[in-house]
C-alpha positions in Angstrom: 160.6 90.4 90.7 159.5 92.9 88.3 155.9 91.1 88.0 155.5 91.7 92.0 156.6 95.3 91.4 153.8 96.1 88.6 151.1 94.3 91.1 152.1 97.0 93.6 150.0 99.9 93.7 151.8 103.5 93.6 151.0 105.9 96.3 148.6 108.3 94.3 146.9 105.1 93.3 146.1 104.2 96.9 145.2 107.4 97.8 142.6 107.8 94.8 141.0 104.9 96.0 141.1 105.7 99.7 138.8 109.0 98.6 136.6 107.1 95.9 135.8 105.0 99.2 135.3 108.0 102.0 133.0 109.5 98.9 131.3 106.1 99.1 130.9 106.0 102.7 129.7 109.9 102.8 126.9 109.2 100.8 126.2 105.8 102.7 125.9 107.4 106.4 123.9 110.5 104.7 121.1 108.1 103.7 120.8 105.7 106.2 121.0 108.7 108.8 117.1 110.1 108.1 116.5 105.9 108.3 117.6 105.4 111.5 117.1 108.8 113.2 113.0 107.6 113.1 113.3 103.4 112.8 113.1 103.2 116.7 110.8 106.0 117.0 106.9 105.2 118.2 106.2 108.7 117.4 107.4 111.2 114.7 106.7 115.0 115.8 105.9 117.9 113.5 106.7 121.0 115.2 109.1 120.5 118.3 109.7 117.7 121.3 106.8 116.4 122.7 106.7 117.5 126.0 106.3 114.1 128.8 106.1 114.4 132.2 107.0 118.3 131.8 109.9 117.5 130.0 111.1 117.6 126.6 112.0 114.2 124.8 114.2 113.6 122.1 114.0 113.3 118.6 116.8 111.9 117.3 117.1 114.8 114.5 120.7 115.0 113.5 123.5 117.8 112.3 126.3 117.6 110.5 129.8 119.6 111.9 132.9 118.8 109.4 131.5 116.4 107.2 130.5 114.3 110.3 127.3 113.4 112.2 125.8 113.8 115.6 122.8 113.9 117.6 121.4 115.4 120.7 121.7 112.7 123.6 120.4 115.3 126.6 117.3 116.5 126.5 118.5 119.8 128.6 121.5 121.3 129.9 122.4 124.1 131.4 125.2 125.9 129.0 126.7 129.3 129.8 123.9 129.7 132.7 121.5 128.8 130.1 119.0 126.0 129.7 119.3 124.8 126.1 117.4 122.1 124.5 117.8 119.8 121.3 116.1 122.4 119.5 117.9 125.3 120.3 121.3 123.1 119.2 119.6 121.5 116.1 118.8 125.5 115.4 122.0 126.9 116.1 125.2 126.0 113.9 127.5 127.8 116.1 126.6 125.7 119.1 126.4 122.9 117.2 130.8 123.7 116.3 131.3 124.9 120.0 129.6 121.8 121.3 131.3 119.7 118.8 134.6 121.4 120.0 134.5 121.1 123.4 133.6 117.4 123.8 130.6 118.5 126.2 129.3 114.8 126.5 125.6 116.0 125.3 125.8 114.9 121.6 126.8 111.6 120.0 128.7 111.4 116.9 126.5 108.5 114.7 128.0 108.3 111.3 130.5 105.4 111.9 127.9 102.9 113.5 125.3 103.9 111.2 127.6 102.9 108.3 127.9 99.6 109.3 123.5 99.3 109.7 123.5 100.2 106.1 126.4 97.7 105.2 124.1 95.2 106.9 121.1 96.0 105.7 121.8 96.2 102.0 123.7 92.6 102.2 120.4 91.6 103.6 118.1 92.9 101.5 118.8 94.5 98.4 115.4 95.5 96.9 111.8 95.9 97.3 109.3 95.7 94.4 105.8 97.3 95.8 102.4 97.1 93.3 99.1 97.8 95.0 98.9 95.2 96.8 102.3 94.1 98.7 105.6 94.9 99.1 108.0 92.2 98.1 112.2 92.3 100.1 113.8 90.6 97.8 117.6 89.5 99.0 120.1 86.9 97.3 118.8 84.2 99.6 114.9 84.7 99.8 111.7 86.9 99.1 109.4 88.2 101.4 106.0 89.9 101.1 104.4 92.2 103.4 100.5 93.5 103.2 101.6 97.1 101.9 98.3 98.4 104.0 99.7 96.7 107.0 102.6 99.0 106.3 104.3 102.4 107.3 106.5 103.8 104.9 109.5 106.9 105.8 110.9 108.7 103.2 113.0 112.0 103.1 113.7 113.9 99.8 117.3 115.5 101.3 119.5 112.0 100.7 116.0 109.6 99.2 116.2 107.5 102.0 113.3 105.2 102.1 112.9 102.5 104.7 109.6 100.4 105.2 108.2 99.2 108.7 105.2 96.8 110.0 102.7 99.0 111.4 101.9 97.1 113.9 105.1 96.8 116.0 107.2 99.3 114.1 109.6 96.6 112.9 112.2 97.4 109.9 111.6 94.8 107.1 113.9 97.3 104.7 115.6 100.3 104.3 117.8 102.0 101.6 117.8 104.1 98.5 114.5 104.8 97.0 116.6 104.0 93.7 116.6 100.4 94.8 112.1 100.4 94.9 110.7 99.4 92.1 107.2 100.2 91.4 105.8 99.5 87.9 105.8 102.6 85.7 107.1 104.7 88.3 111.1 105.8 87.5 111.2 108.8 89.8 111.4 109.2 93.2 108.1 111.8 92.4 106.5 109.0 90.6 107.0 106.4 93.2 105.9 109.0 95.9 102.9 109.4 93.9 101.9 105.7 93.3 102.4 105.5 97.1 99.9 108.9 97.5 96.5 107.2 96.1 96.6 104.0 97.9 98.5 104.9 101.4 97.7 108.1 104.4 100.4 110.5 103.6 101.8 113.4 106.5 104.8 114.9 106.4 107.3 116.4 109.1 108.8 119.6 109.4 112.2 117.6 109.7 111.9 116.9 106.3 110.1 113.1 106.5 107.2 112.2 104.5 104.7 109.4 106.0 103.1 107.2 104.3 101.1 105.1 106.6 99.1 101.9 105.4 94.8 102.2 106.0 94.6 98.3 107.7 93.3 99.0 111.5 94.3 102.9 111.7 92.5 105.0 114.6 92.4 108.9 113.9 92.4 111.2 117.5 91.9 114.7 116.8 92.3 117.5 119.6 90.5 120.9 118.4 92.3 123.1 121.0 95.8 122.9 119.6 94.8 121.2 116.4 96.9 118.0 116.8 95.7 114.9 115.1 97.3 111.7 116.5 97.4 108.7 114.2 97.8 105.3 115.9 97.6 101.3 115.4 93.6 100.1 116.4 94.8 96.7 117.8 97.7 97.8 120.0 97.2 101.4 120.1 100.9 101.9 118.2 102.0 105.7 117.4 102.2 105.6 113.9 102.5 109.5 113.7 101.4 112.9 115.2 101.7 116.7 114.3 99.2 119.2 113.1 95.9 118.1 111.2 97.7 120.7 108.6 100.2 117.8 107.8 98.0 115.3 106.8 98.4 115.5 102.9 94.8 114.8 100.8 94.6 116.4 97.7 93.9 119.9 97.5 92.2 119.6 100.6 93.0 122.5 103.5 91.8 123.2 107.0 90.8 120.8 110.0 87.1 121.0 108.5 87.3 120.0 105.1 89.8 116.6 106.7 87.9 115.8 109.3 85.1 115.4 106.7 87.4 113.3 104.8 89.0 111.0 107.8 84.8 110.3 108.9 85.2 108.6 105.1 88.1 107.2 105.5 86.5 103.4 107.0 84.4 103.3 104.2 86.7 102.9 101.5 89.1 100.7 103.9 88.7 97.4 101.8 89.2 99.6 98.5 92.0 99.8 96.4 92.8 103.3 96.0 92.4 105.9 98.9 90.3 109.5 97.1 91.9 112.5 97.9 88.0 114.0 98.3 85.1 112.8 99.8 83.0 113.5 96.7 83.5 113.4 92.8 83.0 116.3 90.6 81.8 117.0 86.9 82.1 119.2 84.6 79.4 119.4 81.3 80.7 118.7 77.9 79.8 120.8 74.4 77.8 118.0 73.9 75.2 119.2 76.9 74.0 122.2 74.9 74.2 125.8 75.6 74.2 126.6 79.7 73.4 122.9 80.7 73.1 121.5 84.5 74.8 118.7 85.9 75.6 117.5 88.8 77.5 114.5 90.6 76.5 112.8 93.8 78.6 109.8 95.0 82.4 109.3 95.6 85.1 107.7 93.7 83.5 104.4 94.0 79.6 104.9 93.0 76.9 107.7 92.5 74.7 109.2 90.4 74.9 111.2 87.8 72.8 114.2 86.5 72.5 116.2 83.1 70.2 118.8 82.4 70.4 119.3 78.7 70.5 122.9 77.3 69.8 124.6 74.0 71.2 123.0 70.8 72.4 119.8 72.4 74.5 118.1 70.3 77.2 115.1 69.7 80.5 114.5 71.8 81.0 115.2 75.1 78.3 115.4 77.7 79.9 115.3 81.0 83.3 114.2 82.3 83.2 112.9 86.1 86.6 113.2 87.9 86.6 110.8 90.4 89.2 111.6 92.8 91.2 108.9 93.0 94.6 107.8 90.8 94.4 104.1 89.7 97.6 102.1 89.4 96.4 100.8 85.8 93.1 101.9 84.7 89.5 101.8 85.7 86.8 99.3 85.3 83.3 101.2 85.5 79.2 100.3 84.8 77.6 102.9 84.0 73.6 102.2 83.7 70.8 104.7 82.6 68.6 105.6 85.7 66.2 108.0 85.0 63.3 106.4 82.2 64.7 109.0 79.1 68.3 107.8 79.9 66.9 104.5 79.3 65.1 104.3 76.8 67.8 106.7 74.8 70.3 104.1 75.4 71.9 103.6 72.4 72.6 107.0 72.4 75.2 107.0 74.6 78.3 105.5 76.2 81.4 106.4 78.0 85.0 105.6 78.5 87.1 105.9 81.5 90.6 106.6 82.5 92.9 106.4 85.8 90.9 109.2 87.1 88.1 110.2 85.3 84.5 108.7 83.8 83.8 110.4 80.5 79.8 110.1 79.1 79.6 111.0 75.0 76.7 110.8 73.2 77.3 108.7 70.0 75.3 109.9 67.1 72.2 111.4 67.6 72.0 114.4 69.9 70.1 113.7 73.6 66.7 116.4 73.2 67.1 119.6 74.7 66.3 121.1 78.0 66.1 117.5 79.4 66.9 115.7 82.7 69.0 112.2 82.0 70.6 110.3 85.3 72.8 107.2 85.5 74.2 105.5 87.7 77.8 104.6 88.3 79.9 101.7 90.1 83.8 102.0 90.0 86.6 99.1 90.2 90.0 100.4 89.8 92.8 98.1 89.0 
């Protein structure tokens, strides 16, 4: 009798456990939450509901009241003898309470089914591994591998939810923790986010969503007077996202100008690896160029030529480093060959070394002559 007695829990046990496990559950429906509020989505929107047939749609964007969920389920109604829409609620906290309150019948509460989507889904899955290439679901039973340019990717930074769909038909093949993606050399949310950055389209949202949208079959529609670029699916003509041009992340890159440049690129680097975040590469001269050289870069991450103008006192070292716009995974594989006659025939003068980003041309051991034009030619392979 006494052994059933110490198997018996005591009350502050039971209750210890009962709030370890609401803790758990919190943190489960926070995550899954940004998930599902977009996974049935065709469209994400930027700045406000996109406005059909005259009237506003919804987004799904949730709020929290008392530590639960809930979600706009009328696109208008008519409170106090005013017309109020899922962004006046999502904007107001005191309607958001009042509504909460008085059980209008114009929100949903969320939390308890979306719980049981993330139970689901991490018995189902519970990993991805992405390299450049693919992304790879691993669960306890099987693996599956998915084209990563055939895919869009959804991530928020509030709760690092990260869920990954087919482009094509918006289909969820996974969805959990960014924790639980592993991406060689990448530990960090920042540093996955980044590996993600040089091969994928990135936009964000002002819901707090980033987008990272794979480059396979992509068609770009871009309309000047209310600066709205529309991203979509080429075979089946599949939202894949839409918003201001603004909120298409490349680089340093800002305004509809400098982008637009970029996006009329964007076909010609489809079947590369890595995705620059410029249309063109850029150089800077090394000690090694002399006093007041010129050079000059014309080409992209992939291939170009290269131009150096020696000045006075050239010398030994650097000559020129070419930054090449994009971020390989591992490294770079690059030929570099002497163009112009001089650059030739002073071949053993020279050589370079490269990086994830950058080509670097030294000179070896004797000094190029001054006040001299040299060109070469460069092809790039990153890996």
């Amino acid at each position: 009798m006494s052994d059933v007695k110490d198997k018996v829990p005591s009350m502050e046990d039971i209750m210890k456990r009962l709030e370890a496990a609401e803790q758990k559950a919190n943190v489960a429906e926070a995550k899954v939450a940004a998930l599902e509020a977009v996974a049935g989505q065709t469209e994400i929107d930027l700045a406000e509901s996109a406005p059909v047939g005259g009237k506003p749609t919804l987004t799904g964007e949730t709020f929290i009241v008392d530590k639960s969920e809930y979600k706009v389920v009328v696109p208008v109604i008519n409170h106090n003898g005013k017309d109020i829409t899922e962004a006046d609620i999502l904007a107001d906290k005191d309607l958001q309470k009042e509504l909460v309150k008085g059980r209008f019948g114009v929100i949903r509460k969320v939390a308890a089914w979306l719980l049981f989507l993330f139970a689901f889904s991490t018995a189902q899955a519970t990993s991805v591994t992405i390299n450049a290439n693919s992304a790879e679901v691993i669960s306890t039973t099987k693996r599956e591998f998915y084209a990563l340019q055939d895919m869009r990717i959804i991530y928020r930074a509030s709760n690092d939810a990260f869920e990954i769909q087919t482009a094509e038909t918006i289909s969820k093949v996974w969805g959990g923790d960014i924790d639980s993606v592993t991406i060689s050399g990448a530990s960090t949310a920042s540093q996955k986010l980044a590996f993600l950055r040089t091969l994928m389209l990135e936009a964000t949202t002002t819901s707090g969503y980033r987008v990272f949208i794979g480059r396979n079959s992509v068609e770009f529609n871009y309309t000047s007077a209310t600066n709205r670029l529309d991203i979509k699916h080429g075979r089946n003509k599949q939202p894949l996202w839409f918003g201001s041009i603004d909120s298409l992340q490349v680089g340093a890159l800002s305004g509809s100008t400098a982008k637009l440049a970029w996006i009329r690129e964007v076909n010609k680097w489809r079947d590369r690896l890595c995705l620059p975040n410029a249309v063109s590469a850029t150089i800077a001269a090394g000690a090694a160029a002399g006093s007041s050289p010129t050079v000059s870069v014309s080409g992209d991450a992939y291939s170009g030529v290269i131009s150096i103008t020696t000045g006075t006192s050239a010398t030994t070292g650097t000559l020129a480093t070419v930054t090449l716009k994009i971020t390989a995974p591992t490294g770079t594989r690059i030929v570099v060959s002497g163009l112009s006659g001089i650059s030739k025939t002073h071949d053993s003068r020279w050589t370079y070394s490269t990086t994830t980003t950058t080509l670097v041309l030294t000179n070896q051991t004797t000094a190029f002559s001054d006040a001299t034009l040299y060109t070469f030619t460069y092809y790039t392979e990153p890996y």
